[in-house]
Each structure stands twice: as structure tokens, then as C-alpha cells.
N, C-alpha and C positions, 0 to 999 in steps of 0.2 A: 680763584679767579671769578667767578660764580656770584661771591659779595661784592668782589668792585662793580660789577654789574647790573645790582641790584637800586632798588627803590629803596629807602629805610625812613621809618615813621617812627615818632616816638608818641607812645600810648602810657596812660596810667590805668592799672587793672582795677577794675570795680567788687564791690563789696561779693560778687557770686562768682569769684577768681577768673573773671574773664575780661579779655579783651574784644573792645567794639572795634572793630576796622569797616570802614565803607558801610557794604549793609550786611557782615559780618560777626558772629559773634565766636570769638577763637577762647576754648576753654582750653585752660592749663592744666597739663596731665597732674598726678601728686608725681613725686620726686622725693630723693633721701634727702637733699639736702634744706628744704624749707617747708613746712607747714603749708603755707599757702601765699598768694603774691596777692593779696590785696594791699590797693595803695601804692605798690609798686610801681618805679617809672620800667617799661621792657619797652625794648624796640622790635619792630613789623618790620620783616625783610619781603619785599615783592620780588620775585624773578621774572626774568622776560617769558617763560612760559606759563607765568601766572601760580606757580607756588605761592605758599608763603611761608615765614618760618618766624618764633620768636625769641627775641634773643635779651637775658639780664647779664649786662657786664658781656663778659665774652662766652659763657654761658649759654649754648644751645636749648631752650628748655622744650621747645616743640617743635615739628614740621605740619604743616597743612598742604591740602590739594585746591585749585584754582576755587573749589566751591565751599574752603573750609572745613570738609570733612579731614578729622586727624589719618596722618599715614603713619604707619611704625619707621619706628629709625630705621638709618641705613637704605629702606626703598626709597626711590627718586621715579616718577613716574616720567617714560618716553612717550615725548609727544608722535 
């Protein structure tokens, strides 16, 4: 329910595997399944409590807190 909710941006990640959002700079964790996302189109999910999260294909690859610092999976911070 959470993604109908949401804000979504579509981003192309730069050569130092990050995404620029606003005045943000969202690094991609590594992962099993790809080397690295440069080049890559991923989309920026915004939630109304100012998360973020970014997502390739359907592809969860990261969560962020309202200031960009990465969260580990699974925690969801209450406002």
C-alpha cells in the first residue's frame, strides 16, 4: 500500500554508482546480483514520511532515511 502512496522519480546512476536526488547523493549498496548500476535507469520512491528507497525493475536494491543515510533492510523508521 506504501508504493501507491508514494512519490517515484526515475534517475540514471552516475559513473561513482550513485544516485543524485534533490540535494542528495543515494549510493548503491554492492549486491549478488550486478557488479554495479552505472548507467542504469532505477527509480526514487519518496514516502510521505520522507523515506526513500530505490528500486531497478521490481528489484528493491536500497532503503534511505528522510536525510539519505542508508537503513539495513527490514528496519522502517517510526515517526
Amino acid at each position: 500500500m506504501t508504493d501507491i502512496l508514494c512519490e517515484q522519480y526515475e534517475r540514471v546512476v552516475g559513473k561513482d554508482n550513485c544516485v543524485a536526488f534533490e540535494s542528495l547523493k543515494l549510493q548503491i549498496p554492492a549486491d549478488r546480483h550486478r557488479l554495479h548500476y552505472v548507467k542504469i535507469r532505477v527509480r526514487v520512491h519518496r514516502y510521505p514520511d520522507g523515506r526513500l528507497a530505490l528500486f531497478h525493475g521490481p528489484r528493491r536494491l536500497a532503503d534511505y532515511d528522510a536525510n539519505g543515510q542508508p537503513t539495513p533492510p527490514g528496519i522502517q523508521a517510526v515517526a
